[in-house]
N, CA, C and O atoms as a printed pandas DataFrame, in Angstrom:
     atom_number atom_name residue_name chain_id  residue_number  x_coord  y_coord  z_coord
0              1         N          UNK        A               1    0.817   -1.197    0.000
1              2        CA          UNK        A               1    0.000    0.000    0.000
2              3         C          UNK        A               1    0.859    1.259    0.000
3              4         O          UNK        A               1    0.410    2.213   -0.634
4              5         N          UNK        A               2    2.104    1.408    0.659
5              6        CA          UNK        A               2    3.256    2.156    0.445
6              7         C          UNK        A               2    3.275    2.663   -0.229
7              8         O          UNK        A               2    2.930    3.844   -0.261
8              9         N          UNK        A               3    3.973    1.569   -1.694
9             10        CA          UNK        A               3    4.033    1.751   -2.687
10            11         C          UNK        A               3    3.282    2.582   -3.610
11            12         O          UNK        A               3    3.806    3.396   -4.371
12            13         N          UNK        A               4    2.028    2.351   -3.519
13            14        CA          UNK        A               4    0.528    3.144   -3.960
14            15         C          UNK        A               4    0.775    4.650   -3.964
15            16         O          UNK        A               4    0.972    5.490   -4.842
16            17         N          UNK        A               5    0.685    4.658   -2.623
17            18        CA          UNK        A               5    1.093    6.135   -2.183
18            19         C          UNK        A               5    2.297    6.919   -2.957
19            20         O          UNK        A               5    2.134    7.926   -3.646
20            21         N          UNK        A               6    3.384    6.340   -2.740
21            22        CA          UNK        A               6    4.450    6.582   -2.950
22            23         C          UNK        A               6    4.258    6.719   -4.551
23            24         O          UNK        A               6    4.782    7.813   -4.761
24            25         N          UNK        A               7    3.935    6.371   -5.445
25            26        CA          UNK        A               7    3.922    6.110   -7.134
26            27         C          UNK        A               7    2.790    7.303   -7.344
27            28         O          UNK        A               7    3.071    8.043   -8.287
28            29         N          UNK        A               8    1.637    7.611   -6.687
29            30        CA          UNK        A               8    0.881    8.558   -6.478
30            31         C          UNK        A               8    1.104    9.870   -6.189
31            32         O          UNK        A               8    0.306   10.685   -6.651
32            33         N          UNK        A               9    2.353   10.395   -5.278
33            34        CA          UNK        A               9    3.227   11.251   -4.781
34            35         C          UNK        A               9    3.872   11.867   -5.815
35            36         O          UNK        A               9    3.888   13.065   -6.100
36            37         N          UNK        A              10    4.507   10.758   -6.458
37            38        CA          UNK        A              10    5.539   10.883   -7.283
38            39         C          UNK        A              10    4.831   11.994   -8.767
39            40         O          UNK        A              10    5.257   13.005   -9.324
40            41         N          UNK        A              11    3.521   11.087   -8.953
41            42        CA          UNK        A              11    2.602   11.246  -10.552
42            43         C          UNK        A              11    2.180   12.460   -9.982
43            44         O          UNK        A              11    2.176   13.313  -10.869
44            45         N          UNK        A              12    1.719   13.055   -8.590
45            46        CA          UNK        A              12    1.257   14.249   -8.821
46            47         C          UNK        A              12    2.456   15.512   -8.653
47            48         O          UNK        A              12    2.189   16.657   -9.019
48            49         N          UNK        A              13    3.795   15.155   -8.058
49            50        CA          UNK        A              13    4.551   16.453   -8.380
50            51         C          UNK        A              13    5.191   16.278   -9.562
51            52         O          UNK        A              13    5.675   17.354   -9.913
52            53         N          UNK        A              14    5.495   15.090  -10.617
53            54        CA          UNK        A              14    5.888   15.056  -11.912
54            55         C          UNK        A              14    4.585   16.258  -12.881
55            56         O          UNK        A              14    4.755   17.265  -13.568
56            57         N          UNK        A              15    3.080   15.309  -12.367
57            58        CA          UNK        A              15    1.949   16.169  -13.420
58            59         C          UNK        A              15    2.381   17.756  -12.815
59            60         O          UNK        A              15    2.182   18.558  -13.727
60            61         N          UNK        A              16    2.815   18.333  -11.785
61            62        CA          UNK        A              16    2.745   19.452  -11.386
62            63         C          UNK        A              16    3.680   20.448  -11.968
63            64         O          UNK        A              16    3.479   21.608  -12.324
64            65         N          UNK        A              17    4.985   19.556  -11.981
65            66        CA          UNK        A              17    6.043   20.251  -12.546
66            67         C          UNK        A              17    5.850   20.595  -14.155
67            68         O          UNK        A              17    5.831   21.717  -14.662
68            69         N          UNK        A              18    5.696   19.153  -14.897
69            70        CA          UNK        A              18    5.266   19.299  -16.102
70            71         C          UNK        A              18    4.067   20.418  -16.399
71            72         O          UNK        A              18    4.333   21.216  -17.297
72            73         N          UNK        A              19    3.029   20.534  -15.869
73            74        CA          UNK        A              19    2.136   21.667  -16.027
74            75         C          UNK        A              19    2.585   22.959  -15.974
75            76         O          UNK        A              19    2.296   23.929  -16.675
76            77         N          UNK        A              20    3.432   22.822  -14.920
77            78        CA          UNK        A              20    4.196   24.611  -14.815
78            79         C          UNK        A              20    4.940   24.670  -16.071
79            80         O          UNK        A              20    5.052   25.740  -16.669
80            81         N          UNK        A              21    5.573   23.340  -16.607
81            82        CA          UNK        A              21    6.402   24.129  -17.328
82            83         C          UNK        A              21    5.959   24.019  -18.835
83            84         O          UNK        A              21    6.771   24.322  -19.709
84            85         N          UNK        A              22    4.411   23.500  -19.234
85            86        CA          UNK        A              22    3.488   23.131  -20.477
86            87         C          UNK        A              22    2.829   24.816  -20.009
87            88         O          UNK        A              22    2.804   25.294  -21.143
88            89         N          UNK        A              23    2.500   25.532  -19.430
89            90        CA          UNK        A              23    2.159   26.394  -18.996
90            91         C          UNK        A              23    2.890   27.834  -19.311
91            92         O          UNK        A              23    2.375   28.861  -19.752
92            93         N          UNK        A              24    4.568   27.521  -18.859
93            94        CA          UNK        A              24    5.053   28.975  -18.888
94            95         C          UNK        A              24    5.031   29.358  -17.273
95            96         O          UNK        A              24    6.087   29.928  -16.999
96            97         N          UNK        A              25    4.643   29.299  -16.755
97            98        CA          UNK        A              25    4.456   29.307  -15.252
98            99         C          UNK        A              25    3.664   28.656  -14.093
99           100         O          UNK        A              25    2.770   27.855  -14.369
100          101         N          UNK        A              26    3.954   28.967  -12.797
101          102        CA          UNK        A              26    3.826   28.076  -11.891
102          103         C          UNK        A              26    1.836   27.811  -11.756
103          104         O          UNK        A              26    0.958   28.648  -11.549
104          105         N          UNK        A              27    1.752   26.507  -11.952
105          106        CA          UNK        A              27    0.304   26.590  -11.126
106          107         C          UNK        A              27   -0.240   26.433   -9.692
107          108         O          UNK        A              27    0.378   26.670   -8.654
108          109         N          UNK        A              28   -1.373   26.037   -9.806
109          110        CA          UNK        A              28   -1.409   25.885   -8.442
110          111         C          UNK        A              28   -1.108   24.103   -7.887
111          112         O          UNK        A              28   -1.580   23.043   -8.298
112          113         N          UNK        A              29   -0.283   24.366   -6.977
113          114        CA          UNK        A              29    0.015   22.554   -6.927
114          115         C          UNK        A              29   -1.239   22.274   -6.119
115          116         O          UNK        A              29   -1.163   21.056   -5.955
116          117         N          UNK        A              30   -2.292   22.663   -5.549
117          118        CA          UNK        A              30   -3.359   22.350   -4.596
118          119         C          UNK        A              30   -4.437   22.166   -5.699
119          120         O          UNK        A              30   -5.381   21.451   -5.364
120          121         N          UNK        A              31   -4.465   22.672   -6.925
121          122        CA          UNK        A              31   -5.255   22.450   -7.799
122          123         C          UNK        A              31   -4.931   20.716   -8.253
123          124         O          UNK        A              31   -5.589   19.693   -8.065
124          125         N          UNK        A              32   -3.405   21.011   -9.024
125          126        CA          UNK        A              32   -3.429   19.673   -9.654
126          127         C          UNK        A              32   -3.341   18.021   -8.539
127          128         O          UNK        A              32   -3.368   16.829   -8.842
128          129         N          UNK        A              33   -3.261   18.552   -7.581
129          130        CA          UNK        A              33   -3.572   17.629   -5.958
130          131         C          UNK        A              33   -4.772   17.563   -6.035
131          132         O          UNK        A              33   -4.854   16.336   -5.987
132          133         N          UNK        A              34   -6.146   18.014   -6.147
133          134        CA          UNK        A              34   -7.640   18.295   -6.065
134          135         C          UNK        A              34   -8.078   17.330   -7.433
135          136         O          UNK        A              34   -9.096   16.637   -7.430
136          137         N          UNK        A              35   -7.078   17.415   -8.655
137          138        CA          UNK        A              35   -6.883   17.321  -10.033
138          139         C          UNK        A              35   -6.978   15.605   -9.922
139          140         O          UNK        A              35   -7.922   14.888  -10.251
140          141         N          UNK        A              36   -5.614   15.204   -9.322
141          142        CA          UNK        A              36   -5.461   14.038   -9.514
142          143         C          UNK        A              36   -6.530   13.251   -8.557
143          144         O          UNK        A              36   -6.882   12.175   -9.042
144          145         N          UNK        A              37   -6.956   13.488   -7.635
145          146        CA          UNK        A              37   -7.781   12.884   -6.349
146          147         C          UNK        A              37   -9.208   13.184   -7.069
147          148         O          UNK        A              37  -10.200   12.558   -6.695
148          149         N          UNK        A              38   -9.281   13.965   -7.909
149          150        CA          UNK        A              38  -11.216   13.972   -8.277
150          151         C          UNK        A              38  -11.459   13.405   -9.838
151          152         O          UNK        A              38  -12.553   13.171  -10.351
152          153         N          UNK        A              39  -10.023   13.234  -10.505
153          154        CA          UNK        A              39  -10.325   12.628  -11.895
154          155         C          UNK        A              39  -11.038   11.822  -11.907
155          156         O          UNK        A              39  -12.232   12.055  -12.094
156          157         N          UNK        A              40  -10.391   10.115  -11.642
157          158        CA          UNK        A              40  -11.148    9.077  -11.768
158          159         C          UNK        A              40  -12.751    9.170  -10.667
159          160         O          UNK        A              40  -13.087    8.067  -10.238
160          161         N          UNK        A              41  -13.233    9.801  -10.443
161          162        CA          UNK        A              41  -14.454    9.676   -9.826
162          163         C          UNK        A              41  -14.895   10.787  -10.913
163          164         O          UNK        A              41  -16.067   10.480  -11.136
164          165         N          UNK        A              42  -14.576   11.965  -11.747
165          166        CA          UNK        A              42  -15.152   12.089  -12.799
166          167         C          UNK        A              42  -15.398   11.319  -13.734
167          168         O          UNK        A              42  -16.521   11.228  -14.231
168          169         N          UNK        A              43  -14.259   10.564  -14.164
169          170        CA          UNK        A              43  -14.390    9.364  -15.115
170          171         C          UNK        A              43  -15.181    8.723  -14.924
171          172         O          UNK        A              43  -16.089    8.696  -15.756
172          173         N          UNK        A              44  -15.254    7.958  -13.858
173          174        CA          UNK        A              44  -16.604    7.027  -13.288
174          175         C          UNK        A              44  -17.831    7.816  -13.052
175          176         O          UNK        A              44  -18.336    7.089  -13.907
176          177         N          UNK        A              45  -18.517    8.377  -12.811
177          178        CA          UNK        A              45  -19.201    9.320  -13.310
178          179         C          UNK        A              45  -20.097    9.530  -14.733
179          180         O          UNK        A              45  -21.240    9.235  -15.081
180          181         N          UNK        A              46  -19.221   10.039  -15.207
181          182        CA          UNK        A              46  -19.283   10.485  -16.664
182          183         C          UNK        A              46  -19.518    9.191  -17.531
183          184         O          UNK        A              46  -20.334    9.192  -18.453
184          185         N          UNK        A              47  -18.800    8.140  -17.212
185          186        CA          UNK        A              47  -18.775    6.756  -17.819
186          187         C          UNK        A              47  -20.069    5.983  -17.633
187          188         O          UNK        A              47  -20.650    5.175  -18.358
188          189         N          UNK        A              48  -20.392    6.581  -16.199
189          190        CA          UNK        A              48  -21.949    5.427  -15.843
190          191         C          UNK        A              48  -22.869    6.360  -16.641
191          192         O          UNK        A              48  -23.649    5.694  -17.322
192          193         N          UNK        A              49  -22.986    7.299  -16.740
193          194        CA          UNK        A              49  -23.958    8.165  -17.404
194          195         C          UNK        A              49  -24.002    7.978  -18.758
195          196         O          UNK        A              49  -24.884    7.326  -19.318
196          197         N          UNK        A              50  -23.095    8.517  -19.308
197          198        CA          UNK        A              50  -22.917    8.146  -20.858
198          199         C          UNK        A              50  -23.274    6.667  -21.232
199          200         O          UNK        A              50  -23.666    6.418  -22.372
200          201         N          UNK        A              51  -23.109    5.407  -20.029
201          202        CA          UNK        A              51  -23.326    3.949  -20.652
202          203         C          UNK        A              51  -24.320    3.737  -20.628
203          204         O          UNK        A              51  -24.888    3.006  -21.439
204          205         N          UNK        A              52  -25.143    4.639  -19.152
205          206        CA          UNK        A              52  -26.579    4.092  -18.704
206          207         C          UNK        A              52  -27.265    5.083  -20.094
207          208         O          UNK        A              52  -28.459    4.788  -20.140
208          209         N          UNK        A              53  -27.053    5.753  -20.811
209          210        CA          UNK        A              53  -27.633    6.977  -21.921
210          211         C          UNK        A              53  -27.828    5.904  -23.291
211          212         O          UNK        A              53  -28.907    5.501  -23.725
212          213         N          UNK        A              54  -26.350    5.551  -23.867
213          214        CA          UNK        A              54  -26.049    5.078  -24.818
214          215         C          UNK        A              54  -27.114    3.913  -24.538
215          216         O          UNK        A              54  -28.117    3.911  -25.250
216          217         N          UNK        A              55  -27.010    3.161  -23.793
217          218        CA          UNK        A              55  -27.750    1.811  -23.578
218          219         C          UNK        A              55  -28.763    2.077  -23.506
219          220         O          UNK        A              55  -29.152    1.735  -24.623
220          221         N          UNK        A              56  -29.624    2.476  -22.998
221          222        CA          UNK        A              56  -30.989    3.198  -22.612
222          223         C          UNK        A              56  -31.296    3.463  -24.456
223          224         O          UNK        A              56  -32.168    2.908  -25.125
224          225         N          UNK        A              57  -30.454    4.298  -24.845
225          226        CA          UNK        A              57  -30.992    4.656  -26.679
226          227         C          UNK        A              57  -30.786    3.613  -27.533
227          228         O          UNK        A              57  -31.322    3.455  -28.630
228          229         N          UNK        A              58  -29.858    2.788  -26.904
229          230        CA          UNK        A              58  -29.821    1.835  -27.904
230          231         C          UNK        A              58  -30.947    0.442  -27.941
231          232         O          UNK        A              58  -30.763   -0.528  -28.676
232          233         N          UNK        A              59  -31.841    0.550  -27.218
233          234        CA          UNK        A              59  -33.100   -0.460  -27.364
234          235         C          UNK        A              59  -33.497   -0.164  -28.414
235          236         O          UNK        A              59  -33.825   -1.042  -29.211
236          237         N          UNK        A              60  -33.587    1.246  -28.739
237          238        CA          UNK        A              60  -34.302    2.212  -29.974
238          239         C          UNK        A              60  -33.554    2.220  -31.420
239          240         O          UNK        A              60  -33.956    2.119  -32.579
240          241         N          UNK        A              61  -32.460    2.363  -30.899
241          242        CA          UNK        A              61  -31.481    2.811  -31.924
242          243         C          UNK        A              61  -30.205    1.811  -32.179
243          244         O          UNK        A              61  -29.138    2.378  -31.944
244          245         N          UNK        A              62  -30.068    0.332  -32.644
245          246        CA          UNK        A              62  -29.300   -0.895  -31.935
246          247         C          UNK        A              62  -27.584   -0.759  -32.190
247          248         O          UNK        A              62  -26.727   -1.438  -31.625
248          249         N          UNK        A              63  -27.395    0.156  -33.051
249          250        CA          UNK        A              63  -25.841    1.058  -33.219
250          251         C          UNK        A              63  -25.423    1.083  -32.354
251          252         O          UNK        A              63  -24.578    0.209  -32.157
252          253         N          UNK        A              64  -25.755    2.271  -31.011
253          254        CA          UNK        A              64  -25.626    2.445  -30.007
254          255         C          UNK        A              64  -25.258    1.482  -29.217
255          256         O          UNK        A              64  -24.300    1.735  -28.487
256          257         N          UNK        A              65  -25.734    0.451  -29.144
257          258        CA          UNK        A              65  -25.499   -0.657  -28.277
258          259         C          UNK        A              65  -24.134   -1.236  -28.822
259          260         O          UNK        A              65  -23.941   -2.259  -28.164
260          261         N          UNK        A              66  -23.110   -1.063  -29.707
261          262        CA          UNK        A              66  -22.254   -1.563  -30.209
262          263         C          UNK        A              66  -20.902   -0.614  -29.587
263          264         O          UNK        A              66  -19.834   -0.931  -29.063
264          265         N          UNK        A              67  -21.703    1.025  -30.026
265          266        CA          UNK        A              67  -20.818    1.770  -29.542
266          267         C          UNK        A              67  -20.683    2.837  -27.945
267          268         O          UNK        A              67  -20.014    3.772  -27.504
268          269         N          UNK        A              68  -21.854    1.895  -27.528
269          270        CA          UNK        A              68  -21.535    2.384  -25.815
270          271         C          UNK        A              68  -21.025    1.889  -24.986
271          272         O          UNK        A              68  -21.597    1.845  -23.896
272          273         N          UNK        A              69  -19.579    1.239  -25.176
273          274        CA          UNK        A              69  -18.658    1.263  -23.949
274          275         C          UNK        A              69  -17.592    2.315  -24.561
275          276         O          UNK        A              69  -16.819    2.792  -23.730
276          277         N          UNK        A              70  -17.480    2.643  -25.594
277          278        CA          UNK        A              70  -16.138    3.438  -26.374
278          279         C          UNK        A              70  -16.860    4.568  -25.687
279          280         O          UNK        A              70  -16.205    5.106  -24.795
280          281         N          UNK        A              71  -18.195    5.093  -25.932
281          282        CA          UNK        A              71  -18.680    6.468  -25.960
282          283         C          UNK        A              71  -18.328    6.387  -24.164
283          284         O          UNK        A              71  -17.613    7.249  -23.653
284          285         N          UNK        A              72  -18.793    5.510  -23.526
285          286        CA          UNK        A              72  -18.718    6.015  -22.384
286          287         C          UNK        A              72  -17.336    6.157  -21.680
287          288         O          UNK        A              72  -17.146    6.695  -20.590
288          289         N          UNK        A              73  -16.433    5.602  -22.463
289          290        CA          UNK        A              73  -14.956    5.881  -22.012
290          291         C          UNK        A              73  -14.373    6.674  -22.804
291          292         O          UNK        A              73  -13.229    6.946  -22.441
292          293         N          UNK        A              74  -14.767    7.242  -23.920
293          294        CA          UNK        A              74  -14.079    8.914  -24.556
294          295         C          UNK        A              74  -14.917    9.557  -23.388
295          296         O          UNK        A              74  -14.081   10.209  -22.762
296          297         N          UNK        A              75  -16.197    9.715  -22.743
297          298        CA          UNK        A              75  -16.935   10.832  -21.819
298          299         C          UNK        A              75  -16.217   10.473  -21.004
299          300         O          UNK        A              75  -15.226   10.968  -21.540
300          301         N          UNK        A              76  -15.769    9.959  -20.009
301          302        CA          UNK        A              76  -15.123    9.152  -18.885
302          303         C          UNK        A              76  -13.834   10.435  -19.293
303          304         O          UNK        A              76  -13.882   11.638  -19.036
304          305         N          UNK        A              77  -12.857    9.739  -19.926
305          306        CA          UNK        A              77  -11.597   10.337  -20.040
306          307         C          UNK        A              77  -11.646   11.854  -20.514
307          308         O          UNK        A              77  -10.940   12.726  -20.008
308          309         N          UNK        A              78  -12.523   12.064  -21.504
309          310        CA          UNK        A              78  -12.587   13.638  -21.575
310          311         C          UNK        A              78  -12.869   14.530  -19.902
311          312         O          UNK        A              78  -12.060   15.375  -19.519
312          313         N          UNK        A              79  -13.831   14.243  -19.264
313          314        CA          UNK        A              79  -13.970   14.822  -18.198
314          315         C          UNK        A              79  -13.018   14.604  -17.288
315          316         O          UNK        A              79  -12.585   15.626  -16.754
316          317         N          UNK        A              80  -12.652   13.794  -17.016
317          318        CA          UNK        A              80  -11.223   13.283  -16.181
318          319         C          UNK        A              80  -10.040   14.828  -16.375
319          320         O          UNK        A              80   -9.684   15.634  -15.515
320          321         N          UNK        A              81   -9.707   14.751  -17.797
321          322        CA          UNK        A              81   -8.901   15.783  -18.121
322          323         C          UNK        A              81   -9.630   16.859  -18.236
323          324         O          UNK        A              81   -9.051   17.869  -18.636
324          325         N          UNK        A              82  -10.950   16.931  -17.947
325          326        CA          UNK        A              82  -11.299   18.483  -17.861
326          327         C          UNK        A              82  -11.491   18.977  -16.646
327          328         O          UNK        A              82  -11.654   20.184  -16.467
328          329         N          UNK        A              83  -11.492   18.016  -15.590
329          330        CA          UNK        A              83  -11.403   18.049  -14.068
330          331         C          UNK        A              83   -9.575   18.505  -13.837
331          332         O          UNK        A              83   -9.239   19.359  -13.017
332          333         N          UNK        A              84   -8.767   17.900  -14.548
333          334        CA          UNK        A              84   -7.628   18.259  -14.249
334          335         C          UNK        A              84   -7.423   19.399  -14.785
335          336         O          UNK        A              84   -7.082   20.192  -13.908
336          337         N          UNK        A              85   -7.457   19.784  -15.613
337          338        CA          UNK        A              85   -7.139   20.880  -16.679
338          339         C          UNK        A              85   -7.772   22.185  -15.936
339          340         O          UNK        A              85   -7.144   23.243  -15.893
340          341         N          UNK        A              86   -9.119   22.023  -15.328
341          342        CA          UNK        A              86   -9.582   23.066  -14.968
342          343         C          UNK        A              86   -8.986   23.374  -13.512
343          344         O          UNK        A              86   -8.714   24.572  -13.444
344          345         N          UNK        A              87   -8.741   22.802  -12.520
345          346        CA          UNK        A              87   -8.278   22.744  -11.384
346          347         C          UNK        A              87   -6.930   22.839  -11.259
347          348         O          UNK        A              87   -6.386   22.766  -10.157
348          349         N          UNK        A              88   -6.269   23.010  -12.385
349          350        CA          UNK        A              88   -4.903   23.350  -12.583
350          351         C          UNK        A              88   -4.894   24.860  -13.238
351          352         O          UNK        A              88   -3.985   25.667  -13.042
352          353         N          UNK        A              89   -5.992   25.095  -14.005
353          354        CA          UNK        A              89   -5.946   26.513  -14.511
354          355         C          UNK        A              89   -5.273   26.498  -15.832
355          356         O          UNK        A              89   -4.821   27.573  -16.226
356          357         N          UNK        A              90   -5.123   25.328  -16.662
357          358        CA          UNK        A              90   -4.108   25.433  -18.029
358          359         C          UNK        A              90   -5.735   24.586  -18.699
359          360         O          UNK        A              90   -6.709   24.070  -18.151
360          361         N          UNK        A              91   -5.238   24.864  -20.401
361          362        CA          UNK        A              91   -6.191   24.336  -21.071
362          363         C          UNK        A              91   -5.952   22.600  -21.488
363          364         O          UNK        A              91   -4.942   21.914  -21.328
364          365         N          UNK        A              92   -6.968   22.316  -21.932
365          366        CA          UNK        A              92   -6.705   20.742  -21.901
366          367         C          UNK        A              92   -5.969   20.235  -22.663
367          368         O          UNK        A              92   -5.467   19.173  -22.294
368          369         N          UNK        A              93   -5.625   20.734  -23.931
369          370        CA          UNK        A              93   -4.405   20.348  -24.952
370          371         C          UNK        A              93   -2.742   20.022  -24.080
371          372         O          UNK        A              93   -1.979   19.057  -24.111
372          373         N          UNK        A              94   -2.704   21.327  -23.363
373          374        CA          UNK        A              94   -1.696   20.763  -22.349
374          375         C          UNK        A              94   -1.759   20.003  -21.080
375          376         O          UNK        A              94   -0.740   19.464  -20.647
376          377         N          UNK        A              95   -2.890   19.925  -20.456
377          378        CA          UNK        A              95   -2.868   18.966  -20.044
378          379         C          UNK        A              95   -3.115   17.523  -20.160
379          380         O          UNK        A              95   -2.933   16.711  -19.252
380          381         N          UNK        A              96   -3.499   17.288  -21.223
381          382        CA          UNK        A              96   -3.557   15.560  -21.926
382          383         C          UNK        A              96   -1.914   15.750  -22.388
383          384         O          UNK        A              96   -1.340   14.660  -22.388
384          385         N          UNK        A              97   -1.066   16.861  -22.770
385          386        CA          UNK        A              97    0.665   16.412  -22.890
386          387         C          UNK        A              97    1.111   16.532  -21.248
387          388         O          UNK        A              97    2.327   16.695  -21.140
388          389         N          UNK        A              98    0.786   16.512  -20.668
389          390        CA          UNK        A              98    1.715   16.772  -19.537
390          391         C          UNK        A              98    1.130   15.565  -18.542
391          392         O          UNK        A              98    1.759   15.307  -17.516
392          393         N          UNK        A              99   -0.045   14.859  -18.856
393          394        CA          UNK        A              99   -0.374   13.529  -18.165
394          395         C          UNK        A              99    0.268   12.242  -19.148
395          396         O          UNK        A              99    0.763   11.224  -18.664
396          397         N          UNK        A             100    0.159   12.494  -20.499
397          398        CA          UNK        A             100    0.998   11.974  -21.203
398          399         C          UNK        A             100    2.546   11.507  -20.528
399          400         O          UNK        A             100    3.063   10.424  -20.250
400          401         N          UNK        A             101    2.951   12.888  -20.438
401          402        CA          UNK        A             101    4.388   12.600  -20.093
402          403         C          UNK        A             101    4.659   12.114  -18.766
403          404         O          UNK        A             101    5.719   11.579  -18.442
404          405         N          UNK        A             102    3.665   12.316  -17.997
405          406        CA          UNK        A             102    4.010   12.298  -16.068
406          407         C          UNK        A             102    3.790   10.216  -16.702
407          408         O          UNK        A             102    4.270    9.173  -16.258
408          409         N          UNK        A             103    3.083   10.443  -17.579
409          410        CA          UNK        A             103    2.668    8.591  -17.302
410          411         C          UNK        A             103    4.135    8.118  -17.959
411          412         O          UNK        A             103    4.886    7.466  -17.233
412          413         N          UNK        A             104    4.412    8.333  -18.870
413          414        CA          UNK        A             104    6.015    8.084  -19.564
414          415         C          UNK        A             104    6.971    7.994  -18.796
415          416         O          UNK        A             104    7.762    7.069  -18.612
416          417         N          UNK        A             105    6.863    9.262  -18.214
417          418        CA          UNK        A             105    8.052    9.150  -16.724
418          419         C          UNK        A             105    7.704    8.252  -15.603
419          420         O          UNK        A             105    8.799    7.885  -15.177
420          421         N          UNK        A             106    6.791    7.703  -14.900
421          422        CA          UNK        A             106    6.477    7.299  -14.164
422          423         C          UNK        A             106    6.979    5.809  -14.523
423          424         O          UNK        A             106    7.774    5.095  -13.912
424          425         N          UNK        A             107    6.188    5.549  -15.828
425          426        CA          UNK        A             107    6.690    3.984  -16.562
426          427         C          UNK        A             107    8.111    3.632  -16.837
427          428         O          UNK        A             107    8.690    2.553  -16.970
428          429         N          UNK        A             108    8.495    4.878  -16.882
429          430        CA          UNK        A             108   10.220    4.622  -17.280
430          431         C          UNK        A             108   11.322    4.526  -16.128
431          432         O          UNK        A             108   12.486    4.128  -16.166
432          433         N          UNK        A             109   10.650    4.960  -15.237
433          434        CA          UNK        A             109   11.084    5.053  -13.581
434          435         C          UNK        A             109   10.702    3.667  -12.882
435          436         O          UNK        A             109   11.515    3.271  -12.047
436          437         N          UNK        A             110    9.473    2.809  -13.132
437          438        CA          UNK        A             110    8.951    1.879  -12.578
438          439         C          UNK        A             110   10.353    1.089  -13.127
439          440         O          UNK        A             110   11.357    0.697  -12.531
440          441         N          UNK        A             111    9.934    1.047  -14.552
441          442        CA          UNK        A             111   11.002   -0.200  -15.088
442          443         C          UNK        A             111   11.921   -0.317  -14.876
443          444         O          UNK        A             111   12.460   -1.423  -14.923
444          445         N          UNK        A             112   12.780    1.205  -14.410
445          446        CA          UNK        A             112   13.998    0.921  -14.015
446          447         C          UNK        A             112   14.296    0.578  -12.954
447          448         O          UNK        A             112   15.482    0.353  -12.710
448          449         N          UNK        A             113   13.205    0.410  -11.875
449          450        CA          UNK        A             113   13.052    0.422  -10.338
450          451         C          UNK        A             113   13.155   -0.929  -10.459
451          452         O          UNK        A             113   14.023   -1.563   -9.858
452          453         N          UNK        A             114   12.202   -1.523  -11.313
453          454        CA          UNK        A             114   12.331   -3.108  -11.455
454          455         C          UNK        A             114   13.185   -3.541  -12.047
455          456         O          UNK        A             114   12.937   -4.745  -12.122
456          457         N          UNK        A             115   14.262   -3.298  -12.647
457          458        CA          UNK        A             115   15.228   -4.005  -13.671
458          459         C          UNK        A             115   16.409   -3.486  -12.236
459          460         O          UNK        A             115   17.245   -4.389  -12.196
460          461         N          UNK        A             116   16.697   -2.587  -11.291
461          462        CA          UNK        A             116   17.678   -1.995  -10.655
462          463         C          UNK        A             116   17.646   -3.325   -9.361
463          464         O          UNK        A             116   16.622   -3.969   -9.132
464          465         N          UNK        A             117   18.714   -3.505   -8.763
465          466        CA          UNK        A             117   18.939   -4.429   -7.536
466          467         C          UNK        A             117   18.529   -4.029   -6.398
467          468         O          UNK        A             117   19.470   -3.409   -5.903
468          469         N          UNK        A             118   17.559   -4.030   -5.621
469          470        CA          UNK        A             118   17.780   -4.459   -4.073
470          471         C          UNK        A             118   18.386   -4.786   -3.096
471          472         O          UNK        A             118   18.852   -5.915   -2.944
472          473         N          UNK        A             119   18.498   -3.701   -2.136
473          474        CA          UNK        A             119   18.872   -4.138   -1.344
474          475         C          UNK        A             119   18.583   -5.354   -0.593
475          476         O          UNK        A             119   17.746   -5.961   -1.261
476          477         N          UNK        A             120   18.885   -6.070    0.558
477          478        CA          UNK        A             120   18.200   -6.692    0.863
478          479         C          UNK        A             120   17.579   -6.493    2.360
479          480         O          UNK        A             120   18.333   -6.026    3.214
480          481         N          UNK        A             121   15.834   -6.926    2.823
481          482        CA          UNK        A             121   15.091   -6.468    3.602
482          483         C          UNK        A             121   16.003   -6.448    4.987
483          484         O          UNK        A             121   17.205   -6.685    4.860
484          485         N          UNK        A             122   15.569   -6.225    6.055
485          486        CA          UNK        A             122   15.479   -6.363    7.129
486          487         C          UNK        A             122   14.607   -7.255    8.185
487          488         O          UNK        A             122   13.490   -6.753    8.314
488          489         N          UNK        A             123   14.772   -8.346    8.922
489          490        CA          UNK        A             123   14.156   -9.158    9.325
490          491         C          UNK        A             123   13.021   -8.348    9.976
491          492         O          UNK        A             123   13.292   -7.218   10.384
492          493         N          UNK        A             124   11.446   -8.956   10.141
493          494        CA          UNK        A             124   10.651   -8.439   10.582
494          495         C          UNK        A             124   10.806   -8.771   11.886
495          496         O          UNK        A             124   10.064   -8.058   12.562
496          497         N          UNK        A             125   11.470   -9.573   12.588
497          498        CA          UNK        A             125   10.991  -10.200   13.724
498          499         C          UNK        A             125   13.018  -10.220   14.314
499          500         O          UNK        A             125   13.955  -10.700   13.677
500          501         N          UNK        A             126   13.052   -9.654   15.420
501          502        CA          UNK        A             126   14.574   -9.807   16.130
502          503         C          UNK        A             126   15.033  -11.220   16.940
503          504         O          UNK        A             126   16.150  -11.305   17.450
């Protein structure tokens, strides 16, 4: 669970830094903190609505029923980044590059975390 935290820590002062500097200047780091903690509950959100919509029209309309899990995860992810974007104060073009990149860095940091040696633990018990 550490870990969680810790990889979470990391993604929101990487998205923070990157924003200041997709930006030109500093934002608010309490925004993109508010940013990262309220996305995915926009996503989820936005996703049940748009599926319970699409599905609901598509009894009527049977297209729909083919293309409502995509629709409800472009609504999902658009709002996600418009929850971030707005709570950071930058527009969303830069912020879909600067979550882009925090995820790049993050992945490129994991792998190397995992490919790098260990120390080894400390007994739990004396």
């Amino acid at each position: 669970m550490v870990e969680v935290l810790v990889w979470w820590v990391v993604f929101t002062v990487a998205l923070w830094v990157l924003l200041s500097l997709l930006a030109g200047r500093a934002v608010n780091p309490l925004g993109v903190f508010l940013g990262v903690v309220l996305a995915p509950v926009a996503f989820l959100v936005a996703a049940v609505v748009v599926g319970f919509l699409a599905v609901a029209l598509g009894v009527f309309i049977w297209p729909l029923l083919v293309l409502a899990p995509f629709a409800a995860l472009l609504a999902g992810f658009l709002a996600a980044l418009f929850v971030v974007s707005a709570l950071a104060g930058v527009d969303m073009v830069r912020a879909f590059i600067a979550l882009l990149l925090a995820t790049v860095l993050l992945l490129v940091l994991s792998g190397l975390l995992w490919h790098s040696p260990l120390p080894p633990r400390l007994p739990l018990h004396f």
